[in-house]
N, C-alpha and C positions, 0 to 999 in steps of 0.2 A: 360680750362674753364675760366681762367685769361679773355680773350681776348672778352668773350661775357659779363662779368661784368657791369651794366649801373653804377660801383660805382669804377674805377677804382683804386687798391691798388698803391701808393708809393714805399711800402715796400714788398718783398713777406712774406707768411704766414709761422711763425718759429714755429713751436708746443713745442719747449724745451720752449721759452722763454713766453710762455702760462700756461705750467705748473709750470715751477721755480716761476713766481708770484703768481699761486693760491696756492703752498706748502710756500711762504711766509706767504700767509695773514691766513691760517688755523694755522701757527707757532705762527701770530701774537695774534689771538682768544685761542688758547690754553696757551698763554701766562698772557693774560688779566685776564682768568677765575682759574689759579695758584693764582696769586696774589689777590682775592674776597679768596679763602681757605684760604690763610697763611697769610693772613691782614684782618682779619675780622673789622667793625664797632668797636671798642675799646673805653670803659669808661673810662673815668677816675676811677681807684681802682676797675677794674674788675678784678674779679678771676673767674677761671673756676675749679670750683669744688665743692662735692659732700656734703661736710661738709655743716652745715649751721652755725654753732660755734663751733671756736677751744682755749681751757682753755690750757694753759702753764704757765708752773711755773721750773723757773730755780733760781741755786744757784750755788757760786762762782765756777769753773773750777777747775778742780782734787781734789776737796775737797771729804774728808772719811766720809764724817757723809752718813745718809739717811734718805730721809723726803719722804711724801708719800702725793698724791694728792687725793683727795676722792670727788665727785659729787654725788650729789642726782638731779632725775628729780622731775617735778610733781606728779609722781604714784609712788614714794615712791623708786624706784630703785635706787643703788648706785654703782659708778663702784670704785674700787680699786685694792690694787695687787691681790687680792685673788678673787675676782670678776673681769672681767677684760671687759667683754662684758654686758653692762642689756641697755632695753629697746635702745633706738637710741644711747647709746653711748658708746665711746671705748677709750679705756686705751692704748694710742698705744706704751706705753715702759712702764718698771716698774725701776725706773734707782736706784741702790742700792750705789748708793756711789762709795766707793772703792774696792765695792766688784765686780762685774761688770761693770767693767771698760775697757773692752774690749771686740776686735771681733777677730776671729783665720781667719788670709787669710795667707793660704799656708803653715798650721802646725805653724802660728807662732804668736805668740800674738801683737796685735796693739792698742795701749792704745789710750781711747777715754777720753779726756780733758774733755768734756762736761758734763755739770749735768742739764737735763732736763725731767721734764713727761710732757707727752702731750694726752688730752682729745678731741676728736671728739664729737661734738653731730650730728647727718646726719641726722637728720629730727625736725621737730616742732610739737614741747609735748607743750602746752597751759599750766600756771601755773609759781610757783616757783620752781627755780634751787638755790642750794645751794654749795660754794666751800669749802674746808674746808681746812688745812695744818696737815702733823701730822711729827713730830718730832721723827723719829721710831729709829734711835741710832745717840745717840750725844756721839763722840769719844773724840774733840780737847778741852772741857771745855770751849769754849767762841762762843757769839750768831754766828747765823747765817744768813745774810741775804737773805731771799728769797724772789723773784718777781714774781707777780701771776698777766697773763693778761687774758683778756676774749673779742676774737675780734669774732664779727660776720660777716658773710662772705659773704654773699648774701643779695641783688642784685651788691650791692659794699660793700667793707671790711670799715669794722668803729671798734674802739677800744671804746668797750662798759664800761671795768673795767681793770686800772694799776695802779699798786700798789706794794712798794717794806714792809714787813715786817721783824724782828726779830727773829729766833726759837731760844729757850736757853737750853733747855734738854731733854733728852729723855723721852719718851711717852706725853710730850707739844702737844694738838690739839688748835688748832686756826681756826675759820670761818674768810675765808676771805670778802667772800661778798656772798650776797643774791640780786638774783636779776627775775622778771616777767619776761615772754616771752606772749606778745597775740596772736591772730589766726593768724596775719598778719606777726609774727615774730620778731615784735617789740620788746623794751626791753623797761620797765620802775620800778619803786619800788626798786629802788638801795640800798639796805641796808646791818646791819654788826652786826644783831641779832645774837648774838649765837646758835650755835644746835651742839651737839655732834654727828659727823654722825658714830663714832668708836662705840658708846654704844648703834646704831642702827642695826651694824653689828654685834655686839656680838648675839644681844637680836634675829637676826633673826637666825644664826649659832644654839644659843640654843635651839631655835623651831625646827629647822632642824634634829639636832640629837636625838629626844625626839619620 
């Protein structure tokens, strides 16, 4: 059929080397739309996740004492050890010092250096949040210094409250900060009023068992 052609070929017609180029360029397209997945648009101080404020508060490494984190939202909810989950937010360690100071991999104990609780809030509750510190057993007789940050995560992460304080004794509660959230997430009214949120918990425990 060559020979009645009005466009005569050069070259004759190779079928392999027709498809080795189109399994190129489909290699090259599946290649292109990999990298739009695993490289998305990137902000600067974008985080991808579900939290929308994360409250930590850490103190010196392998140290025995234990101090306790305690949040109240707007509707009056308060998470701590004994509460660990209320309204949007969560307690996601209860860290006891030296007493829990480990994790068992493999029947065998592996001591964990670090001294931190850390508070999730995963939604926006409109109103005042309150942090507090409580000094629940002081073993070594001399302060302790503890850093209480409060970074808001979304749309980009900003460190809304840091701050390093003092705890001296046992049952010591200290607020550390009070601070607004509006509809939008915002954060403003940054203050350092006290409120006892231990003598909130009691007072709801005693309604509880009555």
């Amino acid at each position: 059929m060559d020979n009645f052609s009005l466009y005569p070929r050069e070259e004759p017609f190779d079928p392999f080397s027709v498809m080795l180029f189109k399994g190129l360029q489909v290699l090259a397209f599946l290649f292109f739309i990999a990298l739009l997945a695993i490289n998305p648009d990137a902000k600067a101080g974008k985080i991808d996740t579900k939290a929308e404020f994360i409250i930590s508060m850490n103190w010196p490494d392998n140290h025995p004492d234990d101090l306790d984190l305690y949040v109240e939202d707007p509707a009056g909810n308060i998470v701590w050890f004994h509460q660990r989950e209320a309204g949007f937010m969560v307690l996601e360690r209860d860290d006891r010092g030296g007493t829990n100071d480990f994790v068992m991999v493999n029947n065998k104990k592996i001591v964990m250096p670090l001294r931190e609780e850390t508070v999730s809030i995963r939604g926006i509750l409109p109103g005042e949040y309150t942090i507090n510190v409580n000094h629940y057993m002081a073993t070594t007789g001399k302060p302790v210094p503890v850093s209480v940050k409060v970074e808001k995560i979304n749309p980009v992460l900003e460190v809304v409250y840091y701050d390093t304080i003092n705890m001296e004794k046992t049952g010591q509660e200290k607020t550390i900060v009070r601070f607004t959230v509006g509809q939008d997430g915002s954060v403003t009214d940054v203050a350092h009023r006290e409120k006892s949120l231990i003598q909130l918990t009691r007072s709801v425990r005693r309604n509880e068992s009555k």
